[in-house]
C-alpha positions as CSV (number, residue, x, y, z in Angstrom):
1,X,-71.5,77.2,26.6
2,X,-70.2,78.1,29.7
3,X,-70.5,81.9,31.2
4,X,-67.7,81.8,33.8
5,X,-66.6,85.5,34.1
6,X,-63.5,86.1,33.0
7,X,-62.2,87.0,36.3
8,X,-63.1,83.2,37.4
9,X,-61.6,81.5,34.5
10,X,-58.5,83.6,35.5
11,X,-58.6,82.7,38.9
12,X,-58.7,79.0,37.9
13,X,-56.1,79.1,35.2
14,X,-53.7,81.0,38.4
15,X,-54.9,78.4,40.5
16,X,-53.6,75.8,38.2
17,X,-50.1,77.6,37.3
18,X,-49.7,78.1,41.2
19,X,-50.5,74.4,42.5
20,X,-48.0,73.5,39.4
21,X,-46.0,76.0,40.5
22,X,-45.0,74.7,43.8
23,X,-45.2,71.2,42.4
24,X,-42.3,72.1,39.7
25,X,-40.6,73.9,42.5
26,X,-40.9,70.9,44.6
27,X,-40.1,68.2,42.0
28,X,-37.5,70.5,39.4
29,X,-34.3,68.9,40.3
30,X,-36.0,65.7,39.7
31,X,-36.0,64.8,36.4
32,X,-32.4,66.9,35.1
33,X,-30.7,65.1,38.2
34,X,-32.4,61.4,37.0
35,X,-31.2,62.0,33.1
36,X,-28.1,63.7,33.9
37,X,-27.1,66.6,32.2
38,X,-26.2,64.9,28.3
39,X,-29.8,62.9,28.3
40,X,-31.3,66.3,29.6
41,X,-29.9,67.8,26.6
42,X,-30.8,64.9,24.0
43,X,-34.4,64.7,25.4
44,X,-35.0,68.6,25.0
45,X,-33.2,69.1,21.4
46,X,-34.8,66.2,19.7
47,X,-38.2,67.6,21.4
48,X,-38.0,70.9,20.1
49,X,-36.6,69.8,16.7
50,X,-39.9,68.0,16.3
51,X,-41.9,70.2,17.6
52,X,-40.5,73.1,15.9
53,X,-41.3,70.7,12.8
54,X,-44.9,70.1,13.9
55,X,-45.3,73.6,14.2
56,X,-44.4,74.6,10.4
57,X,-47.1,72.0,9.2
58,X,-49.5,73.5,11.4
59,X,-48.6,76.9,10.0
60,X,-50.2,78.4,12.7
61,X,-53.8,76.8,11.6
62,X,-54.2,76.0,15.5
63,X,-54.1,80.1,16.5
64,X,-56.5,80.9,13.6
65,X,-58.9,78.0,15.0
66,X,-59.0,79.2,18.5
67,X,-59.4,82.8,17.1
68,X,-62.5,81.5,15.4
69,X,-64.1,79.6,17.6
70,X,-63.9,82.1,20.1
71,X,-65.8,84.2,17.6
72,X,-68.2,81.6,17.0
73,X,-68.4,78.9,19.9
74,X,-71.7,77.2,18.7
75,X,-69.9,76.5,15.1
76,X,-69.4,72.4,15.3
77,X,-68.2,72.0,12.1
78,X,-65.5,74.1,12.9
79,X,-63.7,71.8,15.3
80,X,-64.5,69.0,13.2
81,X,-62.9,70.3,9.8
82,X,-59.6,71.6,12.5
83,X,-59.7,67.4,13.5
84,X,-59.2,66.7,9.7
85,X,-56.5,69.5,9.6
86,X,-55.0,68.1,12.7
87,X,-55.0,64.0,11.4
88,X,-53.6,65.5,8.1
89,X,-50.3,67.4,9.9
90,X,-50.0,64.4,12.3
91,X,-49.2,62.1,9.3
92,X,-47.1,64.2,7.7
93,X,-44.6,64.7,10.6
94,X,-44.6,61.0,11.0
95,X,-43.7,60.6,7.3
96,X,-40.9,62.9,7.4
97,X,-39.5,61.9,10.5
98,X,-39.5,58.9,9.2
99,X,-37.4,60.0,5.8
100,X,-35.2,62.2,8.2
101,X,-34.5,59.1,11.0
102,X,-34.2,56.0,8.4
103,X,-31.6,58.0,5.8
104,X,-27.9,59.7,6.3
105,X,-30.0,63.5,7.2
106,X,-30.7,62.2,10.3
107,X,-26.5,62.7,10.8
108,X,-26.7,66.2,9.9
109,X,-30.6,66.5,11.2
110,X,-30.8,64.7,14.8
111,X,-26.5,65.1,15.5
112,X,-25.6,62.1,18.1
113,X,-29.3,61.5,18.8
114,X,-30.2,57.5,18.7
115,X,-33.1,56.3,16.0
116,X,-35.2,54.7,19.6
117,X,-35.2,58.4,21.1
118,X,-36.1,59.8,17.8
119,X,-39.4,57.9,17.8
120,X,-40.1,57.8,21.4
121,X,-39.9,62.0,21.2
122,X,-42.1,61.5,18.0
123,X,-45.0,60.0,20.0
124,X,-44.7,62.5,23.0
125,X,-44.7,65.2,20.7
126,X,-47.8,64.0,19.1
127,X,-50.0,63.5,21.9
128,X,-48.6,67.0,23.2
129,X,-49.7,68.5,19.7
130,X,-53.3,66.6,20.5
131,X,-53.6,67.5,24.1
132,X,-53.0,70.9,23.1
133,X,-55.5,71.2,20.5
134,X,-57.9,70.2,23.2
135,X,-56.9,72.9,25.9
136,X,-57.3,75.8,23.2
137,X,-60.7,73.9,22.2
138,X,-61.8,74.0,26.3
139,X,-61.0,77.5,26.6
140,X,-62.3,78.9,23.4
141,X,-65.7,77.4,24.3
142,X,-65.7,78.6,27.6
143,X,-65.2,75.5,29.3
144,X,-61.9,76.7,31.1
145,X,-62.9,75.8,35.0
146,X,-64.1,72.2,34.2
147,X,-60.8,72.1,31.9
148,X,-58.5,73.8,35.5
149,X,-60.2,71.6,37.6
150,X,-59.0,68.5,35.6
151,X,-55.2,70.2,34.6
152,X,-55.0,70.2,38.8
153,X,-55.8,66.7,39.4
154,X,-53.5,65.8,36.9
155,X,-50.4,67.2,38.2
156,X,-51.2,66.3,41.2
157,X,-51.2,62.8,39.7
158,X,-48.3,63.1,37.9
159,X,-46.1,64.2,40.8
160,X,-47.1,61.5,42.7
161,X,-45.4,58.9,39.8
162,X,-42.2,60.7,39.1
163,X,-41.5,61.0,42.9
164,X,-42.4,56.9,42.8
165,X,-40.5,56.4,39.9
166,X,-37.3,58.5,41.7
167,X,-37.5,57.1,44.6
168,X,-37.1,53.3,43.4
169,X,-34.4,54.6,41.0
170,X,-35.6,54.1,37.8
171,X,-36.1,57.5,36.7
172,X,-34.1,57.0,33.0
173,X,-34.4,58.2,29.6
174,X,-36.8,55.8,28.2
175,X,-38.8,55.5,31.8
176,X,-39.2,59.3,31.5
177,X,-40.9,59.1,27.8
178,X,-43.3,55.9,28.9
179,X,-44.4,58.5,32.2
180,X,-44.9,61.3,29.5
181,X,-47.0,59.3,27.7
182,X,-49.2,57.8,30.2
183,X,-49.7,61.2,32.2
184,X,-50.7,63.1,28.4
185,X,-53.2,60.2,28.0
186,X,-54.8,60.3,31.1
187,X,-55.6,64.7,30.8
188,X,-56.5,64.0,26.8
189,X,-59.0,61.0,28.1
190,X,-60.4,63.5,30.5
191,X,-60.7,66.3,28.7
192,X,-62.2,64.3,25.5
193,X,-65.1,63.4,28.2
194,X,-65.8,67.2,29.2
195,X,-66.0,68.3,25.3
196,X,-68.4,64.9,24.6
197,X,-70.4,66.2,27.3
198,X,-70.5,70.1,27.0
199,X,-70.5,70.3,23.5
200,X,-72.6,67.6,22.4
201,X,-71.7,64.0,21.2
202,X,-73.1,64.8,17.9
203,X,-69.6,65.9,16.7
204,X,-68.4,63.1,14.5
205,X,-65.5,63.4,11.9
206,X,-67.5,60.4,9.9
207,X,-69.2,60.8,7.9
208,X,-66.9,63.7,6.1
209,X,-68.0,67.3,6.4
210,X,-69.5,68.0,2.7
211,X,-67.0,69.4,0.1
212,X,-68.6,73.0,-0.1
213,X,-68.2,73.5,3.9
214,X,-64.6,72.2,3.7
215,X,-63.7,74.3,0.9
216,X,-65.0,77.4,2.9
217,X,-62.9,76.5,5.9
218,X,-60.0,76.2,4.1
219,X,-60.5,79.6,2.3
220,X,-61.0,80.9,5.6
221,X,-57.9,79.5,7.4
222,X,-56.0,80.0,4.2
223,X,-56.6,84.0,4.3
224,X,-55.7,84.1,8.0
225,X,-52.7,82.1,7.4
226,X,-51.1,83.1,4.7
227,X,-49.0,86.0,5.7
228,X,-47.4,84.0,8.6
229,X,-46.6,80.8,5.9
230,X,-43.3,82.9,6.3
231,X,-42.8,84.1,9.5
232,X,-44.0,80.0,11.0
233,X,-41.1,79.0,8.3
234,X,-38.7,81.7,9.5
235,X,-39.5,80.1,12.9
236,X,-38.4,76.6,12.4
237,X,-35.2,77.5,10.8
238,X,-34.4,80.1,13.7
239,X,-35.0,77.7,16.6
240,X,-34.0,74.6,14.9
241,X,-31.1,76.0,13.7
242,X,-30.2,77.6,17.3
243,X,-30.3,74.2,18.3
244,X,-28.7,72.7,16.3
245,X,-26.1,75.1,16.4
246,X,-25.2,74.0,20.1
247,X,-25.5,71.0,19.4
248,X,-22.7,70.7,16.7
249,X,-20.5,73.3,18.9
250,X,-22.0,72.3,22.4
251,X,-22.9,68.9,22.1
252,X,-25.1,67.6,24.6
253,X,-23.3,69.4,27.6
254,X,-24.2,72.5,27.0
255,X,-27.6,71.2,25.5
256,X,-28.2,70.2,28.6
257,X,-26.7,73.5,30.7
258,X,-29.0,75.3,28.5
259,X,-32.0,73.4,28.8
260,X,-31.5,72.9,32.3
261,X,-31.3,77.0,32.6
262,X,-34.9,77.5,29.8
263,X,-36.9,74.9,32.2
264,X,-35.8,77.0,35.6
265,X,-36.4,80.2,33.3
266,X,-40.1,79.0,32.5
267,X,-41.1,79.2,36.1
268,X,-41.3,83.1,36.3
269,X,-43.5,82.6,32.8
270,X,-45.9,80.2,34.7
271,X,-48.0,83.0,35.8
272,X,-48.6,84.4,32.2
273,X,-49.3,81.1,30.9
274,X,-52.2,81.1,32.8
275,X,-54.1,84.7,31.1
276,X,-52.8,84.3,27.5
277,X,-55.7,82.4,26.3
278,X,-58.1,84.4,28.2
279,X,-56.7,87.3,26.9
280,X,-56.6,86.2,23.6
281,X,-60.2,85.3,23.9
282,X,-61.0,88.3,24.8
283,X,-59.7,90.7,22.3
284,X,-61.3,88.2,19.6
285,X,-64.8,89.3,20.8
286,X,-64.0,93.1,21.1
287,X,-62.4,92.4,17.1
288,X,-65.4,90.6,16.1
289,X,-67.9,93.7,17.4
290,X,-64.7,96.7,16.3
291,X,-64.4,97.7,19.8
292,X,-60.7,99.4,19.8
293,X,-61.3,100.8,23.0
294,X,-62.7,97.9,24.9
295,X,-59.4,96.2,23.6
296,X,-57.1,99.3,24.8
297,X,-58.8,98.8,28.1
298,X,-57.5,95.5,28.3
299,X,-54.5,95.5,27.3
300,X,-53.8,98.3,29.7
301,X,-55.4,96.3,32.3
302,X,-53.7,93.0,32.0
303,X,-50.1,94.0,30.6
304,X,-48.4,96.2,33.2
305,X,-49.8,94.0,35.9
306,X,-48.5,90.5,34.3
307,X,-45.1,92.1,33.3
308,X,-44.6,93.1,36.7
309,X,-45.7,89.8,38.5
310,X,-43.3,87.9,36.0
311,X,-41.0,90.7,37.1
312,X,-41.5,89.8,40.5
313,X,-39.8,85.8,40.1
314,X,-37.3,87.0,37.3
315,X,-35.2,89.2,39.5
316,X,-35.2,86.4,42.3
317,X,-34.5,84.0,40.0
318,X,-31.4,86.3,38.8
319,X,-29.9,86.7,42.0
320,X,-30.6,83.6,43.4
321,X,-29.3,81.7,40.8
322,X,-26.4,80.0,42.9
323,X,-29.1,78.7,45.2
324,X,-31.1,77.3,42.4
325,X,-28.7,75.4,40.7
326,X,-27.6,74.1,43.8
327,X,-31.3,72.9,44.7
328,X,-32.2,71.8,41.8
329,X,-29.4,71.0,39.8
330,X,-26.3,69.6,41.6
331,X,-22.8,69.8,40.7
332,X,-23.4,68.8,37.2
333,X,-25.3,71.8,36.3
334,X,-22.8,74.6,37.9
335,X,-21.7,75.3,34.7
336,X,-25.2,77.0,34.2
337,X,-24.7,79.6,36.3
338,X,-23.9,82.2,33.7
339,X,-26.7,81.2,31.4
340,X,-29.2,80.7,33.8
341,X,-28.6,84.7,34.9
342,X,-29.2,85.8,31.4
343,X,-32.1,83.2,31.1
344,X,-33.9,84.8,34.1
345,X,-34.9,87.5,32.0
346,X,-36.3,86.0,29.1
347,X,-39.5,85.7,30.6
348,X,-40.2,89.4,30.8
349,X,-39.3,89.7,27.1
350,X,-41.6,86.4,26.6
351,X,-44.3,88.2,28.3
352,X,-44.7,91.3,26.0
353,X,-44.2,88.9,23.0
354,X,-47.3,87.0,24.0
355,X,-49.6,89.8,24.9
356,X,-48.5,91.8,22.5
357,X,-48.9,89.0,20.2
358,X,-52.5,88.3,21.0
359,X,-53.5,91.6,19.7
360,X,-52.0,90.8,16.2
361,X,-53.7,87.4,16.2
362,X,-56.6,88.7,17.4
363,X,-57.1,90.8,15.2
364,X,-55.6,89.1,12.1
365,X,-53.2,91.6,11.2
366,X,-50.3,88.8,11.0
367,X,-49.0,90.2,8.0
368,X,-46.4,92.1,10.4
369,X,-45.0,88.7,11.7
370,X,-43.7,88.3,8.4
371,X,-42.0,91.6,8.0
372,X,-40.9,91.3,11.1
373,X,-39.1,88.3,10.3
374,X,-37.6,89.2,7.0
375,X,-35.0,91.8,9.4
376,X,-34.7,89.4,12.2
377,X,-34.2,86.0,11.3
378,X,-31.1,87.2,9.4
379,X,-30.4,89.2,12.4
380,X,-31.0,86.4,14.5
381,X,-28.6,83.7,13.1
382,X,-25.9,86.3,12.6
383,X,-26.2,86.4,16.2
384,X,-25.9,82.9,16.9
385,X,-23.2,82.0,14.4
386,X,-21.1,84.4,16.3
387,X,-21.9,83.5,19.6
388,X,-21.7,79.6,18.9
389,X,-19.5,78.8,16.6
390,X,-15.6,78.4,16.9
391,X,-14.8,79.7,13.1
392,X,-14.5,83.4,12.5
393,X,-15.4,85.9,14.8
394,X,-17.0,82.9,16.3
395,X,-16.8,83.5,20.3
396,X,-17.6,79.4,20.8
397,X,-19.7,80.8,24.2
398,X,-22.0,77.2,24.0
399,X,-25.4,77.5,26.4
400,X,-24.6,81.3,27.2
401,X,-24.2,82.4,24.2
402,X,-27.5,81.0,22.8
403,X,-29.5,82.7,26.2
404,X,-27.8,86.0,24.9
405,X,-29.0,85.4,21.2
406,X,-32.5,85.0,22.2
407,X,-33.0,87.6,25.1
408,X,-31.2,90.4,22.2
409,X,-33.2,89.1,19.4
410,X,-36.8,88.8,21.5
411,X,-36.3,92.5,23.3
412,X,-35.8,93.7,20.1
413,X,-39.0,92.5,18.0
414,X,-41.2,92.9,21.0
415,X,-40.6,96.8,20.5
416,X,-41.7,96.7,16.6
417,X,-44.9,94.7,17.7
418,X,-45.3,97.2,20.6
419,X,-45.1,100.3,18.7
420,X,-47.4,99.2,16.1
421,X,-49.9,98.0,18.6
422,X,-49.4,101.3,20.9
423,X,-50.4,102.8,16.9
424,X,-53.5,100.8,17.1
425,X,-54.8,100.8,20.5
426,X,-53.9,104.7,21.0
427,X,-51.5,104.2,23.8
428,X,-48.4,105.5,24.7
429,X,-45.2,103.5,23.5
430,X,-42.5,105.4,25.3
431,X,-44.5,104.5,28.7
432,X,-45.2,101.1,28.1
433,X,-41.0,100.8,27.1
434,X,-40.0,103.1,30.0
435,X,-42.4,100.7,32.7
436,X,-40.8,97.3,30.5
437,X,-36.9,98.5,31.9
438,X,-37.7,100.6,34.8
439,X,-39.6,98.1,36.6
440,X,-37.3,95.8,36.5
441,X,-35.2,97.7,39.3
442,X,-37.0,97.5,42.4
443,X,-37.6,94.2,42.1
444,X,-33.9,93.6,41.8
445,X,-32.9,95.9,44.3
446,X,-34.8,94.4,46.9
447,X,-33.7,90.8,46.3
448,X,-30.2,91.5,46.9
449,X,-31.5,93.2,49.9
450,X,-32.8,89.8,50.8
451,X,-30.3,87.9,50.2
452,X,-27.7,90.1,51.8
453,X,-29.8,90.7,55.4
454,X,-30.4,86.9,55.2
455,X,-27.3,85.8,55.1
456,X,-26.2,87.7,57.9
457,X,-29.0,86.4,59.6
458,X,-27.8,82.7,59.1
459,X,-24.3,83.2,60.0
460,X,-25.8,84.7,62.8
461,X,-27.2,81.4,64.3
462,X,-24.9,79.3,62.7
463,X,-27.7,78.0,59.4
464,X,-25.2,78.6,56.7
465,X,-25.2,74.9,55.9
466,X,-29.1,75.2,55.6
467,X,-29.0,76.1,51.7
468,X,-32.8,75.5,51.3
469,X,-33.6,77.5,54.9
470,X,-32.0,80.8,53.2
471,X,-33.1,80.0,50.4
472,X,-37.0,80.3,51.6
473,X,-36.1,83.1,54.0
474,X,-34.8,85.2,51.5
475,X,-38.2,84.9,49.6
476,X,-40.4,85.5,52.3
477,X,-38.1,88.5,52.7
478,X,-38.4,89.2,49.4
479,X,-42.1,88.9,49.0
480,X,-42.8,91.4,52.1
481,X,-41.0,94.1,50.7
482,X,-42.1,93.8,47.5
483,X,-46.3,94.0,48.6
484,X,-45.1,96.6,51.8
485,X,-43.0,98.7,49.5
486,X,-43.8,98.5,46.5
487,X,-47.5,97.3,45.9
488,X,-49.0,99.5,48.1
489,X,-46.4,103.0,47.8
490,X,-45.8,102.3,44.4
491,X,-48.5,99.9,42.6
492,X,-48.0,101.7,39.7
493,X,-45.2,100.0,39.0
494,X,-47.9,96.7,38.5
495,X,-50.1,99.2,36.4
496,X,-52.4,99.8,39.7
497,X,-53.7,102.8,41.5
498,X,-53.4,103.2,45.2
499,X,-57.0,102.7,45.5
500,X,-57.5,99.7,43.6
501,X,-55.0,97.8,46.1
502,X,-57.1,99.4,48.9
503,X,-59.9,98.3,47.4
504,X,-58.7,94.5,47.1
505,X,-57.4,94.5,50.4
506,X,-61.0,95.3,51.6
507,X,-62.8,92.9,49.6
508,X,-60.1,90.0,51.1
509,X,-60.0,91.0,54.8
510,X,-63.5,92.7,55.3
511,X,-65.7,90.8,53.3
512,X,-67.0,87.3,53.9
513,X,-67.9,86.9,50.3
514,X,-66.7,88.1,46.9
């Protein structure tokens, strides 16, 4: 097993989300502008239909294995049984899409999606579901920089071929599935040869695992799972019936406007993405040895800072959502603008959900997901009957109204989680909620500050045609006063003291090595 320090593994999950992050920037209007905005909105319903579906039969197995593994990273069998688990929930999906696709529910199911799609998205969800299950394996077992290092060359990779396949104009629908496919392949290839050779090539699901062992694996993930049987139902009707929701009242339009605004959303979560399983990890080793404090520590150590960095790309997101769409989007997508201003937020909400999350998990304390969802699922599609629909009191508000369900719904039940893990840990709620809306402002403040002494700039010397040119001036503007002002006379705002931005600063400009 590997010993990175965590700080390493970070640094090479960030380094990852920040080489993908400039690759999305660089490629984002790409694929929506290819598909247009109806096949942008069939190919992102019908993929979160069946992954939503996926994730019921899973019933969250795939959180309690990387738990457990974590725990115990020597324990073979334990992957082994989870690849039973795994072919099991694979064939049932394909079974009942099959039922779904081949009878009159897929009318009423997958609304004015074609039977070719259906299957094509059934395969890319698959070897998402696979290629997933082999990231958490990577990173439970400490093989997270071999697993970076081959996540990089990858997208690197798979730029290359979607700019190729742009460029000679044959970016479409079906194109974009076969490029999905070959792309998932080629990471699950590589990444099956790191776990042959790090773990050992003794791990073989034949012959079977005998009866007693799988017996007290499935007690095991039964116990851990069983309160969120549930909350992971609760989450397939919420999201598949948001969905589907827009879909009947939207149709693929507004399908798309919204997707189009959660992919451009997702951008300001990249950074979070990158510490979740670390964190995760971590807080199952301080379980496993009792250690409250040691898990206090970092949660107060990680969550202020990530908030704030997601913080950071939200509010530029928000106010420079004209400039976005307009790089990214075209014409089609102006309609957006609205939802992706709402949508620019859902990130921060996403980012206390997941952290906050991790302790639960971590801890297996999931009963609360359940209770949770008992208030909020009802809540929830209240919420998006009203917003949505045309009948009564329906406000018929399409893509918007679905971002405003969500951001309402997810602020809310971050704050129950919050407050019962501020119960746990022994920290302070009101802070944490007081740093989740207060920090917010700054960051927003000084964007329109930006953009405002930006655009005086252009019109100055005659750029205003040069969308892109403001566009990147008003960043660099905005990343200057945010480390000048507000990391180092206000760090607190990213959960830091004065001197532990002093002390980084040394350690970058003064020191040869760290």
């Amino acid at each position: 097993m590997s010993d990175d320090s965590l700080k390493k593994k970070y640094l090479f999950k960030l380094s990852t989300n920040l080489i993908g992050f400039f690759i999305n920037i660089a490629t984002a209007g790409i694929v929506p502008r290819a598909l247009g905005v109806n096949n942008y909105g069939n190919f992102n319903f019908i993929s979160t239909i069946l992954k939503q579906i996926l994730s019921f039969l899973d019933f969250k197995t795939s959180v309690c294995f990387f738990t457990k593994l974590s725990q115990r990273q020597k324990e073979k069998n334990l992957i082994i049984f989870y690849t039973y688990y795994t072919l099991v929930i694979l064939t049932l999906l394909i079974v009942v899409v099959t039922v779904i696709s081949l009878t009159p529910l897929r009318q009423y199911v997958f609304a004015e999606i074609e039977v070719p799609v259906i299957y094509y998205a059934l395969i890319y969800v698959i070897l998402y579901w696979i290629l997933d299950i082999f990231i958490k394996t990577l990173d439970a077992t400490g093989q997270t920089v071999q697993l970076e290092r081959r996540r990089i060359f990858n997208k690197i990779v798979s730029t290359l071929l979607v700019l190729i396949l742009y460029f000679y104009d044959t970016l479409n629908l079906t194109v974009y599935f076969y490029y999905l496919y070959v792309t998932i392949l080629l990471l699950i290839i590589s990444l099956f040869l790191v776990l042959h050779k790090n773990i050992g090539s003794d791990i073989k699901i034949y012959p079977f695992l005998k009866k007693k062992i799988n017996i007290a694996y499935i007690n095991e993930f039964y116990i851990y799972s069983k309160p969120l049987a549930f909350f992971v139902f609760f989450g397939l009707v919420n999201i598949s019936f948001d969905r589907w929701m827009l879909q009947i009242y939207g149709g693929s339009f507004q399908q798309g406007l919204y997707s189009f605004a959660f992919t451009l959303s997702n951008f300001s979560f990249l950074f979070i993405t990158a510490i979740i399983p670390l964190f995760t990890r971590e807080l199952s080793i301080a379980s496993k040895e009792n250690d409250t404090n040691k898990m206090a520590k970092v949660f107060r150590q990680y969550v202020p800072f990530l908030y704030a960095l997601t913080a950071f790309f939200c509010s530029f997101m928000f106010v420079e959502r004209e400039s976005v769409i307009a790089l990214f989007g075209g014409v089609e997508y102006i309609d957006a603008e609205s939802t992706i201003g709402v949508m620019a937020f859902y990130p921060l909400v996403l980012t206390y959900s997941n952290l906050n999350g991790s302790v639960i998990y971590a801890n297996g304390k999931t009963k609360i997901f359940f209770l949770q969802s008992l208030f909020f699922l009802p809540l929830g599609m209240l919420l998006t009957y009203i917003f949505l629909s045309n009948g009564i009191f329906g406000l018929e508000l399409g893509a918007l109204g679905l971002a405003y369900k969500n951001l309402i719904i997810e602020f809310l039940s971050i704050n129950v989680i919050l407050f019962v893990n501020s119960r746990f840990l022994k920290i302070n709620y009101l802070k944490y909620l007081l740093h989740m809306i207060g920090s917010v402002i700054p960051f927003i403040i000084f964007a329109y500050l930006s953009q405002y002494l930006i655009s005086l700039l252009v019109h100055s010397i005659d750029l205003s045609s040069e969308l892109l040119i403001s566009f990147l001036l008003s960043g660099f503007l905005y990343s200057v006063f945010t480390i000048i002002i507000i990391l180092f006379c206000f760090p607190i705002i990213f959960g830091l003291q004065r001197h532990d931005v002093i002390s980084f600063t040394k350690n970058i400009f003064f020191k040869k090595t760290i």
